[in-house]
PDB file with SEQRES, HELIX, SHEET and CRYST1 records, atoms N, CA, C and O in Angstrom:
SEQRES   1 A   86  UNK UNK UNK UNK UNK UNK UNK UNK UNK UNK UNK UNK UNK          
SEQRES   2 A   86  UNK UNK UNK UNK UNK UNK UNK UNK UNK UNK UNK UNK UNK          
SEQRES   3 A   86  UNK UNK UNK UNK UNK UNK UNK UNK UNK UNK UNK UNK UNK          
SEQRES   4 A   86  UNK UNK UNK UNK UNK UNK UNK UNK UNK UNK UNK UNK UNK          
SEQRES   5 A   86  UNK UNK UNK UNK UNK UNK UNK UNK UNK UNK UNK UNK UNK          
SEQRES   6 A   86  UNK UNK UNK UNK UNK UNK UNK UNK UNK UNK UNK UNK UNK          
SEQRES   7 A   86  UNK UNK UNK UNK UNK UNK UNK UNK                              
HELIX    1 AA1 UNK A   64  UNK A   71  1                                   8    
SHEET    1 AA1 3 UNK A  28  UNK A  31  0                                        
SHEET    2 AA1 3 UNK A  37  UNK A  41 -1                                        
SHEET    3 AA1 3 UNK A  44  UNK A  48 -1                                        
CRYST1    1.000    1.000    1.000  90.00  90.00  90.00 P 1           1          
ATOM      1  N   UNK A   1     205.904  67.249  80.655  1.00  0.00           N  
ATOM      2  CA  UNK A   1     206.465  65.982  80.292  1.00  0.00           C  
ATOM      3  C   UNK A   1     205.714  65.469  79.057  1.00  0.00           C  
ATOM      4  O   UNK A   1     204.484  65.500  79.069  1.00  0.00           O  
ATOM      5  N   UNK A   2     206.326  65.035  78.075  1.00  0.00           N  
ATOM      6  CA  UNK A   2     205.600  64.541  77.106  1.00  0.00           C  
ATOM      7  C   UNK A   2     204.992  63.197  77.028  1.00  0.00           C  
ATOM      8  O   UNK A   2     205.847  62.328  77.200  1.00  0.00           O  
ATOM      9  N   UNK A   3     204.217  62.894  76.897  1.00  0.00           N  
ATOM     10  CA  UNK A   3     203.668  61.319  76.424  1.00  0.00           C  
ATOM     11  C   UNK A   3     204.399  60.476  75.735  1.00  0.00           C  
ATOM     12  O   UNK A   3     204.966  60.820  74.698  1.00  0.00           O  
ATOM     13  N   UNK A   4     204.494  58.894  76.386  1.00  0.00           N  
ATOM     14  CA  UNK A   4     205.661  58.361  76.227  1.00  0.00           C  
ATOM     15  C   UNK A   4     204.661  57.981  74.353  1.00  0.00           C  
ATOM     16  O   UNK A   4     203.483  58.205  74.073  1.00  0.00           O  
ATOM     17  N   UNK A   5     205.836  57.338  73.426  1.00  0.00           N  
ATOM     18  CA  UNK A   5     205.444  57.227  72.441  1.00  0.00           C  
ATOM     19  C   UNK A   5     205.671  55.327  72.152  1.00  0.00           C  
ATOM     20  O   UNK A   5     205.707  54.886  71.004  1.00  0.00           O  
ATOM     21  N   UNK A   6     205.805  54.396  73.404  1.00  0.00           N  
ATOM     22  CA  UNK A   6     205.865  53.279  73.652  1.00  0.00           C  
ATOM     23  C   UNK A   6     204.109  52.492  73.131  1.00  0.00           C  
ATOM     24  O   UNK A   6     203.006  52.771  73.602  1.00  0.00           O  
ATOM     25  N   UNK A   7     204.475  51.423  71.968  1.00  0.00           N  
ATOM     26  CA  UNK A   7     203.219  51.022  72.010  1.00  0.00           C  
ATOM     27  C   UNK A   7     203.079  49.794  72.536  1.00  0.00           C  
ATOM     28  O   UNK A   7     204.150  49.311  72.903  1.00  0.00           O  
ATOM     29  N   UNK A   8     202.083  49.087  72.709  1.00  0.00           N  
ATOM     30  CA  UNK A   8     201.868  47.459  72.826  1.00  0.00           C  
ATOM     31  C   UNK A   8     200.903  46.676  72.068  1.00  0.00           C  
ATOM     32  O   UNK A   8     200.051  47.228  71.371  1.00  0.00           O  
ATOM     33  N   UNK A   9     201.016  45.261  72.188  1.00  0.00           N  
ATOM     34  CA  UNK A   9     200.268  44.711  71.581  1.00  0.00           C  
ATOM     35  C   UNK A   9     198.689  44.064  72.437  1.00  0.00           C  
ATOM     36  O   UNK A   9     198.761  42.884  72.779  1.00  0.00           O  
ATOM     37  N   UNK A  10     197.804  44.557  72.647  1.00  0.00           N  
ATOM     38  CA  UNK A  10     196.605  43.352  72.585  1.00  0.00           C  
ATOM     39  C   UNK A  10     195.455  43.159  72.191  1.00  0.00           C  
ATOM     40  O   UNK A  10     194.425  43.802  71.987  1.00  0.00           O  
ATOM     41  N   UNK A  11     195.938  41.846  72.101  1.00  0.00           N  
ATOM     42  CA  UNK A  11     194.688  40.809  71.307  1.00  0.00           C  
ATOM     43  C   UNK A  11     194.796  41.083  69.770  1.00  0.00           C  
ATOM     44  O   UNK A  11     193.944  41.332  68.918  1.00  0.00           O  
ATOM     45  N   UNK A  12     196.634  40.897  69.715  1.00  0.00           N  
ATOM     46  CA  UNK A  12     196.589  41.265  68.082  1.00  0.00           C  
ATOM     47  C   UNK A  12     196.351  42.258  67.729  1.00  0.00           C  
ATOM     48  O   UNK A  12     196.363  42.463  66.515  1.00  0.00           O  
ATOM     49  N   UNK A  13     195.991  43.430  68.752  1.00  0.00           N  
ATOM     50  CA  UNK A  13     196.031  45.305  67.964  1.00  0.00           C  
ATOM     51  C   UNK A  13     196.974  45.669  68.300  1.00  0.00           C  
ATOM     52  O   UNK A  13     197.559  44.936  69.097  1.00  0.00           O  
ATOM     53  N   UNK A  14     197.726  47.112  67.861  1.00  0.00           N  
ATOM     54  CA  UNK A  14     198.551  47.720  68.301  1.00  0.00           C  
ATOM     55  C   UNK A  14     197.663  49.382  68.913  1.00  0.00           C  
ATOM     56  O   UNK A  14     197.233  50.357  68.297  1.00  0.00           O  
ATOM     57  N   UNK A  15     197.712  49.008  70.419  1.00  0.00           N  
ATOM     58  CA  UNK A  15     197.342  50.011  70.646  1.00  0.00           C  
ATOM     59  C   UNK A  15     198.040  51.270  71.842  1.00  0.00           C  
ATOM     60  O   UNK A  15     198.678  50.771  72.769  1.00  0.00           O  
ATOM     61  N   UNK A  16     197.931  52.764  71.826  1.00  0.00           N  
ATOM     62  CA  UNK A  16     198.424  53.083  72.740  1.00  0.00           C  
ATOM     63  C   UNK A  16     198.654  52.872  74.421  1.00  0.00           C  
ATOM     64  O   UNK A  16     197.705  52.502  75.112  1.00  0.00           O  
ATOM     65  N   UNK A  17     199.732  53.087  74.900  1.00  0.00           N  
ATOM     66  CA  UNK A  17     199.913  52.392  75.956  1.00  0.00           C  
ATOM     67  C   UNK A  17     199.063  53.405  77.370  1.00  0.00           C  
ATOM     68  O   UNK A  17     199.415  53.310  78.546  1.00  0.00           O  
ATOM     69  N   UNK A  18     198.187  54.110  76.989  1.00  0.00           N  
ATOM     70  CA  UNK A  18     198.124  54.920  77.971  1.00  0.00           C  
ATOM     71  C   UNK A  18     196.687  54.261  77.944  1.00  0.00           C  
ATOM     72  O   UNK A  18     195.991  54.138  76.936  1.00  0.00           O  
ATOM     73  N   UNK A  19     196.251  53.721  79.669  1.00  0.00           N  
ATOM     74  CA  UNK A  19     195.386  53.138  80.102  1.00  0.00           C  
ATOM     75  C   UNK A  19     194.917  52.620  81.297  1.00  0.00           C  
ATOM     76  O   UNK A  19     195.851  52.520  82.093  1.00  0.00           O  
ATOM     77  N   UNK A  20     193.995  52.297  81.696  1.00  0.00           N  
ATOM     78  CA  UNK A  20     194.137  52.097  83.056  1.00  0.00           C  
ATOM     79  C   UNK A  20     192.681  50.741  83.417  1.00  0.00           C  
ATOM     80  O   UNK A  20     191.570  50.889  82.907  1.00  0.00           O  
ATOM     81  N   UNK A  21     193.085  49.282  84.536  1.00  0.00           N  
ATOM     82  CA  UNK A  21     192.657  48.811  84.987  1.00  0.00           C  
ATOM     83  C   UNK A  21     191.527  49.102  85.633  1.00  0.00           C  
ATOM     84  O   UNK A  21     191.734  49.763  86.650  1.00  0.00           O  
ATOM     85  N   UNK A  22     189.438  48.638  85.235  1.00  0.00           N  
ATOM     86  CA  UNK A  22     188.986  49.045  86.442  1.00  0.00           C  
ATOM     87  C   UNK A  22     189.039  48.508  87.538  1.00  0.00           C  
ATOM     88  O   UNK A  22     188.520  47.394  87.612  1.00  0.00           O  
ATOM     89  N   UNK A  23     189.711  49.121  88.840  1.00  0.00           N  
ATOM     90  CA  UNK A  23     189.447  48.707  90.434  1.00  0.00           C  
ATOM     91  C   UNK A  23     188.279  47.790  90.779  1.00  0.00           C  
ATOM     92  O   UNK A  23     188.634  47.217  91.809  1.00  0.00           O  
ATOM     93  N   UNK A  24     186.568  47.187  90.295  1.00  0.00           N  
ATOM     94  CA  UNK A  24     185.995  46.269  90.718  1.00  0.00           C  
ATOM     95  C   UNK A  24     185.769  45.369  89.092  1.00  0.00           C  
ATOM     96  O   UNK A  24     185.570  44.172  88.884  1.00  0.00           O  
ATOM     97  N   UNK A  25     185.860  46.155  88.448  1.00  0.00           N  
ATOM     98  CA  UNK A  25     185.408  44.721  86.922  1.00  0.00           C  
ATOM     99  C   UNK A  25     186.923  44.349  86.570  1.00  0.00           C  
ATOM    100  O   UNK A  25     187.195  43.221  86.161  1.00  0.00           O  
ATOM    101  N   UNK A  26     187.829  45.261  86.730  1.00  0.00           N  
ATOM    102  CA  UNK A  26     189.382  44.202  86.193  1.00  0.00           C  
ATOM    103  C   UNK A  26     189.126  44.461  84.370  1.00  0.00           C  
ATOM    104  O   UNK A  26     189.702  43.841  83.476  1.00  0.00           O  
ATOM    105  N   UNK A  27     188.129  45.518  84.214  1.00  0.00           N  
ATOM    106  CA  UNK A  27     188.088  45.757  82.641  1.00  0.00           C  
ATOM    107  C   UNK A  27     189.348  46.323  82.348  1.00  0.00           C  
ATOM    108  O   UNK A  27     189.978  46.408  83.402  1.00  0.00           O  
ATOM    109  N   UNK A  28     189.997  46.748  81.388  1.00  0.00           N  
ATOM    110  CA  UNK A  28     191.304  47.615  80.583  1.00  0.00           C  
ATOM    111  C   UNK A  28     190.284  47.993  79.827  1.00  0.00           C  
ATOM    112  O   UNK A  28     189.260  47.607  79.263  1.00  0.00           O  
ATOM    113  N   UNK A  29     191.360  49.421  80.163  1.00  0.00           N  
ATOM    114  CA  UNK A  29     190.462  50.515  79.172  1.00  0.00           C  
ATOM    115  C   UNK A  29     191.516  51.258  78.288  1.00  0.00           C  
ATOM    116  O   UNK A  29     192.401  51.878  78.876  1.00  0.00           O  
ATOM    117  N   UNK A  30     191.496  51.247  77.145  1.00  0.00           N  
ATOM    118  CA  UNK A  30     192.544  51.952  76.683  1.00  0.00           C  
ATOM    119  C   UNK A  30     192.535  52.843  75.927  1.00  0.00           C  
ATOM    120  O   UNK A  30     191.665  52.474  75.139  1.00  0.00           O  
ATOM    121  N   UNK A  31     192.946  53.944  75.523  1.00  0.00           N  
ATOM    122  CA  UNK A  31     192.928  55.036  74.680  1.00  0.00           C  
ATOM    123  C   UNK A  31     193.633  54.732  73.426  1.00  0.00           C  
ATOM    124  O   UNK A  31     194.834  54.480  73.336  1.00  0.00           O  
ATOM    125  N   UNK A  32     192.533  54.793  72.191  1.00  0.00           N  
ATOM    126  CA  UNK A  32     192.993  54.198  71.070  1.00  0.00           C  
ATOM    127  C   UNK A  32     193.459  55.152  70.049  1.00  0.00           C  
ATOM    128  O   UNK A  32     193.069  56.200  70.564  1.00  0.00           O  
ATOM    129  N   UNK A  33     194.164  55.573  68.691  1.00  0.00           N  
ATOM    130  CA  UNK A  33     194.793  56.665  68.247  1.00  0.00           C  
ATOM    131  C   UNK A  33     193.987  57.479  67.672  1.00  0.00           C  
ATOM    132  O   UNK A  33     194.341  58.581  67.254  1.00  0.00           O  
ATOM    133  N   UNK A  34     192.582  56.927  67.574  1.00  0.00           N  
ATOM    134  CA  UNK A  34     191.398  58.165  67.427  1.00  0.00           C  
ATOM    135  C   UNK A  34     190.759  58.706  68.129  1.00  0.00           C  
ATOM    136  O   UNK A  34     189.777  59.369  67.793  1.00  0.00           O  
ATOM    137  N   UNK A  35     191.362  58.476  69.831  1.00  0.00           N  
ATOM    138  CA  UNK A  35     190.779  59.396  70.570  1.00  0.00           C  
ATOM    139  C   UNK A  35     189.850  58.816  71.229  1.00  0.00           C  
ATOM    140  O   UNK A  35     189.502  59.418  72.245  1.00  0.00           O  
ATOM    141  N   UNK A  36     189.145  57.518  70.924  1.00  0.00           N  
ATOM    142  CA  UNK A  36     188.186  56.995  71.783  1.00  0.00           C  
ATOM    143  C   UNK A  36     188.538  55.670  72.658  1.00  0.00           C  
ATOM    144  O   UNK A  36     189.760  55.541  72.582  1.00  0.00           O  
ATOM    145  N   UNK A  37     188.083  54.811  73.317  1.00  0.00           N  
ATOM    146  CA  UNK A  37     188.163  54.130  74.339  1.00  0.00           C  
ATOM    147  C   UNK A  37     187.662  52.496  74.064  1.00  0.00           C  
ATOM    148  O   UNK A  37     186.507  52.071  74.022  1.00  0.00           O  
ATOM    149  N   UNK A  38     188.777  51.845  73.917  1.00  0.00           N  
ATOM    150  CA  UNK A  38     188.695  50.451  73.885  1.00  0.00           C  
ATOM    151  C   UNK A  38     188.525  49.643  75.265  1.00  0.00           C  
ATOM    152  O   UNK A  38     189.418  49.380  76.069  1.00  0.00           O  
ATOM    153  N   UNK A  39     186.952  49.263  75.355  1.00  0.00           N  
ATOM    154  CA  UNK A  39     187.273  48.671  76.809  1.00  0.00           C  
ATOM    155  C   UNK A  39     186.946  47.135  76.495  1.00  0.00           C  
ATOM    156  O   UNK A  39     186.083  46.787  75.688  1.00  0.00           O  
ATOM    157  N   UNK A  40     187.734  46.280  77.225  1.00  0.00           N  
ATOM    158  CA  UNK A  40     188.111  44.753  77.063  1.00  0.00           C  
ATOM    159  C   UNK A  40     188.427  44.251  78.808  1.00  0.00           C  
ATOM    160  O   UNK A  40     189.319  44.569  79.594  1.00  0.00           O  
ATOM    161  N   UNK A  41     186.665  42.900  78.983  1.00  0.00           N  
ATOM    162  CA  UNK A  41     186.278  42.721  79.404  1.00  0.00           C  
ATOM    163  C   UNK A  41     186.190  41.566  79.298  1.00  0.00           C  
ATOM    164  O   UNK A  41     185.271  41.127  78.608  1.00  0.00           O  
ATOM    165  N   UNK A  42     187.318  40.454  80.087  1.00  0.00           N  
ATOM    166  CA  UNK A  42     187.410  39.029  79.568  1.00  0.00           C  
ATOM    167  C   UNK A  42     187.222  38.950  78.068  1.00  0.00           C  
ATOM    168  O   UNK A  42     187.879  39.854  77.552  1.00  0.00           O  
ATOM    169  N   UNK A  43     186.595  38.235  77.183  1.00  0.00           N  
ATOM    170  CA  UNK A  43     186.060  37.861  76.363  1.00  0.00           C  
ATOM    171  C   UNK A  43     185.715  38.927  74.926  1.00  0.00           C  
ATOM    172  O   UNK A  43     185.922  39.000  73.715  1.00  0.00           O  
ATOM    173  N   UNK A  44     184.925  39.773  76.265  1.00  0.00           N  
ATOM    174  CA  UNK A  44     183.905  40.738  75.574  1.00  0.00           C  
ATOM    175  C   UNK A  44     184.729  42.207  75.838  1.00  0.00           C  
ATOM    176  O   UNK A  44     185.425  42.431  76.828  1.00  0.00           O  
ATOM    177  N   UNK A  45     184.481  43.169  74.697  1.00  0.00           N  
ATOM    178  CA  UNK A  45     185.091  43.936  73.810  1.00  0.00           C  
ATOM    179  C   UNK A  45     184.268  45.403  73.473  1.00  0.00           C  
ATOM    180  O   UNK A  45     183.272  45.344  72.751  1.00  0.00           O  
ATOM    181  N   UNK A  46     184.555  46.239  73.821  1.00  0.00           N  
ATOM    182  CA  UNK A  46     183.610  47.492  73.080  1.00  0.00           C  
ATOM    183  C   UNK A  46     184.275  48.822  72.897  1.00  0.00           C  
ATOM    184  O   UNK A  46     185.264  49.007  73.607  1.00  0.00           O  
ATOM    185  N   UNK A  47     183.935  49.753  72.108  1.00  0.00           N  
ATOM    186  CA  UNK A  47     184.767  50.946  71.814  1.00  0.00           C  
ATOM    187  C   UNK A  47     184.018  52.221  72.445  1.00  0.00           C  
ATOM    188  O   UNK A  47     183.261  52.666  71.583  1.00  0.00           O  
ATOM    189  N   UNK A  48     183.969  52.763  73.298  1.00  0.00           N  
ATOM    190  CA  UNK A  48     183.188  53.658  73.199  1.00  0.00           C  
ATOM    191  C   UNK A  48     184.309  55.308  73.121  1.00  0.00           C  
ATOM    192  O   UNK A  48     185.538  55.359  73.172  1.00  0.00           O  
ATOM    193  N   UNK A  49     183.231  56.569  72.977  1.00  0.00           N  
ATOM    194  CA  UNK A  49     183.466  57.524  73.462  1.00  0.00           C  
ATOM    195  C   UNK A  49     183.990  58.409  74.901  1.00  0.00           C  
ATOM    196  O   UNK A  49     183.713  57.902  75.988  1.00  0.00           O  
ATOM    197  N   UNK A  50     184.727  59.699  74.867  1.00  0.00           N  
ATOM    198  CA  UNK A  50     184.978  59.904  76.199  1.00  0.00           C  
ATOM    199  C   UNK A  50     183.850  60.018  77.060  1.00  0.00           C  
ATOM    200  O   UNK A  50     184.213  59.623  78.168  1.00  0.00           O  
ATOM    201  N   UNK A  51     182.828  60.319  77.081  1.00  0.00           N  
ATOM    202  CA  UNK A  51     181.459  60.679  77.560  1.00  0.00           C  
ATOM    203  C   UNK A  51     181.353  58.944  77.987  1.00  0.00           C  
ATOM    204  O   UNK A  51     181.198  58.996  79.207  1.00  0.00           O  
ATOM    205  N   UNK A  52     181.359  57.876  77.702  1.00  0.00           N  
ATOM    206  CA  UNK A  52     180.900  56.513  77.689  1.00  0.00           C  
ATOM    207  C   UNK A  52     180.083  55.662  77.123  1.00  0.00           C  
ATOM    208  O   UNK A  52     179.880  54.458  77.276  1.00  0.00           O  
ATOM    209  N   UNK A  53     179.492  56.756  76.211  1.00  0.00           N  
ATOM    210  CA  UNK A  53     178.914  56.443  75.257  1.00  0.00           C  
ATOM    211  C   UNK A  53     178.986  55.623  74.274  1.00  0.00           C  
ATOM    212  O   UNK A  53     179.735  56.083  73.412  1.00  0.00           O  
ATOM    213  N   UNK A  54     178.433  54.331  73.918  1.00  0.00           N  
ATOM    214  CA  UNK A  54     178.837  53.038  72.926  1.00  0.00           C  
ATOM    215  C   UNK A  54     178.864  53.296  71.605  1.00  0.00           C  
ATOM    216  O   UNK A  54     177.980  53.839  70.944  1.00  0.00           O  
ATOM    217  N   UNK A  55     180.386  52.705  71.077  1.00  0.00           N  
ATOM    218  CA  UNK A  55     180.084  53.695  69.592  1.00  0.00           C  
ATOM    219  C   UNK A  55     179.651  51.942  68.824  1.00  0.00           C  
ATOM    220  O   UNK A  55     178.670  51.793  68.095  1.00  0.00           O  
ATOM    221  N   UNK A  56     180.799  50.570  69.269  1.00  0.00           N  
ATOM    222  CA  UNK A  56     180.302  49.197  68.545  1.00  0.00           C  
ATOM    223  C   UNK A  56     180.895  48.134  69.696  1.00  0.00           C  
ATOM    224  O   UNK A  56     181.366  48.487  70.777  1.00  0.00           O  
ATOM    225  N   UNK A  57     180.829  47.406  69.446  1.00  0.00           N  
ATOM    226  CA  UNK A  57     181.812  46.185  70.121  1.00  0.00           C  
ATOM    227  C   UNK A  57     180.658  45.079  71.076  1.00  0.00           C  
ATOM    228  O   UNK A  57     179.889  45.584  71.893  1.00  0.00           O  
ATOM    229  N   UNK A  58     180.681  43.708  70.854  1.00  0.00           N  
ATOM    230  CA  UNK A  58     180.103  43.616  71.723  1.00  0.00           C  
ATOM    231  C   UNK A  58     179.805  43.536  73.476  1.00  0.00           C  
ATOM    232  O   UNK A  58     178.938  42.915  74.090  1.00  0.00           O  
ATOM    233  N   UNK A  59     180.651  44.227  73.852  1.00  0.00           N  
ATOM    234  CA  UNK A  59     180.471  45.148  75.073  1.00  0.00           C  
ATOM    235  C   UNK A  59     179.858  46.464  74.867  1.00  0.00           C  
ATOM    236  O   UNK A  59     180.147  47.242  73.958  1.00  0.00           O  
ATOM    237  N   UNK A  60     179.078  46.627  75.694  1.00  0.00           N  
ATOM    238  CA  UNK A  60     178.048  47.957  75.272  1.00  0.00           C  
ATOM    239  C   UNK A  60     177.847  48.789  76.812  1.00  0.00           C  
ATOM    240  O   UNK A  60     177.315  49.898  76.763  1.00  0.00           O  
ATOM    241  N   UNK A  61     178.147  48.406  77.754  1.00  0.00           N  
ATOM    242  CA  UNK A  61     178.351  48.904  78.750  1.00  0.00           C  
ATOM    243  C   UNK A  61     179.704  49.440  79.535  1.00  0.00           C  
ATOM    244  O   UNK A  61     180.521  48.588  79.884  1.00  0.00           O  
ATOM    245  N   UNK A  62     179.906  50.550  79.761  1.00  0.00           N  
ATOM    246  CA  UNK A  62     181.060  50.678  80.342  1.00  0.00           C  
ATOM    247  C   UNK A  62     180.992  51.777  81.899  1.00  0.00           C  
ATOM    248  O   UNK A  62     179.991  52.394  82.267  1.00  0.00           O  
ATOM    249  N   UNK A  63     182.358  51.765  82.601  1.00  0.00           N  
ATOM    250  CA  UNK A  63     182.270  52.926  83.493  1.00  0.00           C  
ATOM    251  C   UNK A  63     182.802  54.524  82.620  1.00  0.00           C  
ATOM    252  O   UNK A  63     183.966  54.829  82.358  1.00  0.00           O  
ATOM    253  N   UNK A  64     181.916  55.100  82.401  1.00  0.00           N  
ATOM    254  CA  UNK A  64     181.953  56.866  82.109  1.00  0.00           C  
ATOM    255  C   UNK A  64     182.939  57.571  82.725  1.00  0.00           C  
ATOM    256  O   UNK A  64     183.723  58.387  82.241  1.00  0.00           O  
ATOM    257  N   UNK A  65     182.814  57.151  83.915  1.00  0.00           N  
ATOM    258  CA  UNK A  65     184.177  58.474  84.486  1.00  0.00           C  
ATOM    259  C   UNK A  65     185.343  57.579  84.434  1.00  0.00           C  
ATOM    260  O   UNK A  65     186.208  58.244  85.004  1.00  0.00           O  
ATOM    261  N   UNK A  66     185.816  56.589  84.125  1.00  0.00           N  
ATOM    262  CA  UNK A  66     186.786  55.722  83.979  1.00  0.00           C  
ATOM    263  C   UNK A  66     187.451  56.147  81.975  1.00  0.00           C  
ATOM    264  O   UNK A  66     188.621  56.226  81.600  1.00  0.00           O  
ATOM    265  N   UNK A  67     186.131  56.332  81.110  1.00  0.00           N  
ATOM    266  CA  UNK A  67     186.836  56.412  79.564  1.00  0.00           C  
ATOM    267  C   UNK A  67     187.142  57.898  80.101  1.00  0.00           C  
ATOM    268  O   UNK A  67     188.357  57.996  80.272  1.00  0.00           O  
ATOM    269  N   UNK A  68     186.507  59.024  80.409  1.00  0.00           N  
ATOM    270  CA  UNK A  68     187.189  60.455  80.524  1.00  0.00           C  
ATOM    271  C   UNK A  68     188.523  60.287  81.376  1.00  0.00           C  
ATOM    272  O   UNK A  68     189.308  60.842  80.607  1.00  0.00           O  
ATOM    273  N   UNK A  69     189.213  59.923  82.353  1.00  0.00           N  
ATOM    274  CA  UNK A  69     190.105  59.411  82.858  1.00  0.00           C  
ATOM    275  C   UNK A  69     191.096  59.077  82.049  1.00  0.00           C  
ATOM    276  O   UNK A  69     192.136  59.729  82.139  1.00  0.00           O  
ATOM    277  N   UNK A  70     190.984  57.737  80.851  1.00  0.00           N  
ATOM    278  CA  UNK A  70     191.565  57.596  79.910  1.00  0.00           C  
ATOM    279  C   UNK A  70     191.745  58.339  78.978  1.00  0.00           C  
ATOM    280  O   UNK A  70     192.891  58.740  78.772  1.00  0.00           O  
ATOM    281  N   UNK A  71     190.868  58.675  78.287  1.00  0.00           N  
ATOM    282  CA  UNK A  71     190.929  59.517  77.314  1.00  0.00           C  
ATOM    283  C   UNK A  71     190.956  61.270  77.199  1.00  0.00           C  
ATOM    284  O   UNK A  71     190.827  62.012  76.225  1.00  0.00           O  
ATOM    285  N   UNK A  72     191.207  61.577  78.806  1.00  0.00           N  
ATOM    286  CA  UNK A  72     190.700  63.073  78.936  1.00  0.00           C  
ATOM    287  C   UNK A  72     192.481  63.882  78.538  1.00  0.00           C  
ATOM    288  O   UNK A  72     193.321  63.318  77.837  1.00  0.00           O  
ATOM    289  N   UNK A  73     192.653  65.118  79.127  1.00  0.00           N  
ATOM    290  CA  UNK A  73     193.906  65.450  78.963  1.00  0.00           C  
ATOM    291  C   UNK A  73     194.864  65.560  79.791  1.00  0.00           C  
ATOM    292  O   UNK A  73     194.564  65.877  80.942  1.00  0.00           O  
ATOM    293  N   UNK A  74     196.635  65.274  79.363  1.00  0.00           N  
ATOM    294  CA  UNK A  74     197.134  65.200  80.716  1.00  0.00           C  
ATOM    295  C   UNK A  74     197.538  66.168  80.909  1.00  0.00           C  
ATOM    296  O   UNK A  74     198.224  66.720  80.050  1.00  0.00           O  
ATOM    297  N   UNK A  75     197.221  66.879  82.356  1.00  0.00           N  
ATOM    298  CA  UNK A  75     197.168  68.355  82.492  1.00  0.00           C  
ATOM    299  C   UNK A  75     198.532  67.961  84.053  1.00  0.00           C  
ATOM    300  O   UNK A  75     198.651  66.940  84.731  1.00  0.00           O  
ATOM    301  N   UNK A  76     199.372  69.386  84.099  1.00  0.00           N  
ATOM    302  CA  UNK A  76     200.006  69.848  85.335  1.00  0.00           C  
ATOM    303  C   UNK A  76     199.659  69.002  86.794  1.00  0.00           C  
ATOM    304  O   UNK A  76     198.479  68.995  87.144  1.00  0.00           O  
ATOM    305  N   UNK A  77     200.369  68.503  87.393  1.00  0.00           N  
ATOM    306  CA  UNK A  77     199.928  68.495  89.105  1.00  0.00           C  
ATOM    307  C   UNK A  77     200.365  69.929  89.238  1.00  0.00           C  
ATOM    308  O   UNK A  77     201.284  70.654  88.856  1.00  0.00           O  
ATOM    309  N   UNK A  78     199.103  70.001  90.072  1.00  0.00           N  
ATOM    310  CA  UNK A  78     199.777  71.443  90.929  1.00  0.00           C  
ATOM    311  C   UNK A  78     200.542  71.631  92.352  1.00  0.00           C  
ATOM    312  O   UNK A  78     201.116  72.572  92.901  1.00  0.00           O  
ATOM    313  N   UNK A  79     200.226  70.065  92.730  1.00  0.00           N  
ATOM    314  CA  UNK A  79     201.570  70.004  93.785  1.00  0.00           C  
ATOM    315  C   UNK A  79     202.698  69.729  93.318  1.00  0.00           C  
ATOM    316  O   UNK A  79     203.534  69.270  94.097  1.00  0.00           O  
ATOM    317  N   UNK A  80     203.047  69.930  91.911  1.00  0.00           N  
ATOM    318  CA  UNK A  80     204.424  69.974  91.493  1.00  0.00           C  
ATOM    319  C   UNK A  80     204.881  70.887  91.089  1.00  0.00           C  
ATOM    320  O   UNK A  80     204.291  71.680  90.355  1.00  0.00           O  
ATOM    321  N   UNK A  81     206.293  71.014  91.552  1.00  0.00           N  
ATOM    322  CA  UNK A  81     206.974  72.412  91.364  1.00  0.00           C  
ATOM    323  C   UNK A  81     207.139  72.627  90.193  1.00  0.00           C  
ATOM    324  O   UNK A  81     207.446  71.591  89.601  1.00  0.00           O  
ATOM    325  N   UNK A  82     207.069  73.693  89.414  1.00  0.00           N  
ATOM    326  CA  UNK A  82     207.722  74.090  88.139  1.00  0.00           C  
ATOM    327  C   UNK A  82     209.101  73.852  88.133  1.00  0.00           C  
ATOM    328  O   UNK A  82     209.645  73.773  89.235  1.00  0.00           O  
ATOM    329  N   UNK A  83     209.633  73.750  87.345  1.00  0.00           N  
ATOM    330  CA  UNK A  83     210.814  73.393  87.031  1.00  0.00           C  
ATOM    331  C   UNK A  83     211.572  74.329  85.631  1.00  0.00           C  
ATOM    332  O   UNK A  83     211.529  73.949  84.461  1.00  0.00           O  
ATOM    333  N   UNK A  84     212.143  75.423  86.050  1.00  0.00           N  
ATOM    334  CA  UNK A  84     212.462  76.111  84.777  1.00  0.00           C  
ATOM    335  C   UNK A  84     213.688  75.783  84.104  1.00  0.00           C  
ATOM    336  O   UNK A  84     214.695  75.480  84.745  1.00  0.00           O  
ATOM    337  N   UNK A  85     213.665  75.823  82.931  1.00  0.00           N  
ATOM    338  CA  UNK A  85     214.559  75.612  81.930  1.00  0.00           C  
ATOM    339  C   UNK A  85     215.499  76.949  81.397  1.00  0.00           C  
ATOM    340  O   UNK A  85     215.161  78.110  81.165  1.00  0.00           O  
ATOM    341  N   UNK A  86     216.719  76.321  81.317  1.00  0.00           N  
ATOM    342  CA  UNK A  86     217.491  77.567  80.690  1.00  0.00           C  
ATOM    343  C   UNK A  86     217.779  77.533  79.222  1.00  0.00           C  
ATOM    344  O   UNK A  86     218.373  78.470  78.687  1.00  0.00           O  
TER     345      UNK A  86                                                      
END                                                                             
């Protein structure tokens, strides 16, 4: 399946829509078109790497296995059937 090519707007950026809520901080994390990870945290704001690593922003802390999540690749379920094409 391909990646939808739908964008949105926040906080005045245009960024890709592929992202995900954290479950106890309520941060958004989003995958930005260079590959790294915008996480936005009420107020406060930071970019990091897939690793979690802080690249600027003043948010400097983030969850690590949450930017690989976002930013990693979208690979097959394998409880899903193939589906062949003619």
């Amino acid at each position: 399946m391909a990646a939808s090519k739908t964008k949105r707007m926040v906080r005045g950026r245009e960024l890709m829509s592929h992202g995900l809520i954290h479950p106890f901080t309520k941060a958004l994390y989003l995958k930005t078109a260079e590959g790294n990870i915008r996480v936005t945290d009420g107020d406060l704001e930071g970019l990091f790497r897939l690793d979690g690593s802080w690249i600027e922003g003043e948010l400097r802390e983030c969850d690590p296995q949450l930017c690989g999540w976002v930013g990693g690749p979208i690979i097959e379920n394998h409880r899903v059937g193939k589906v062949k094409h003619k």
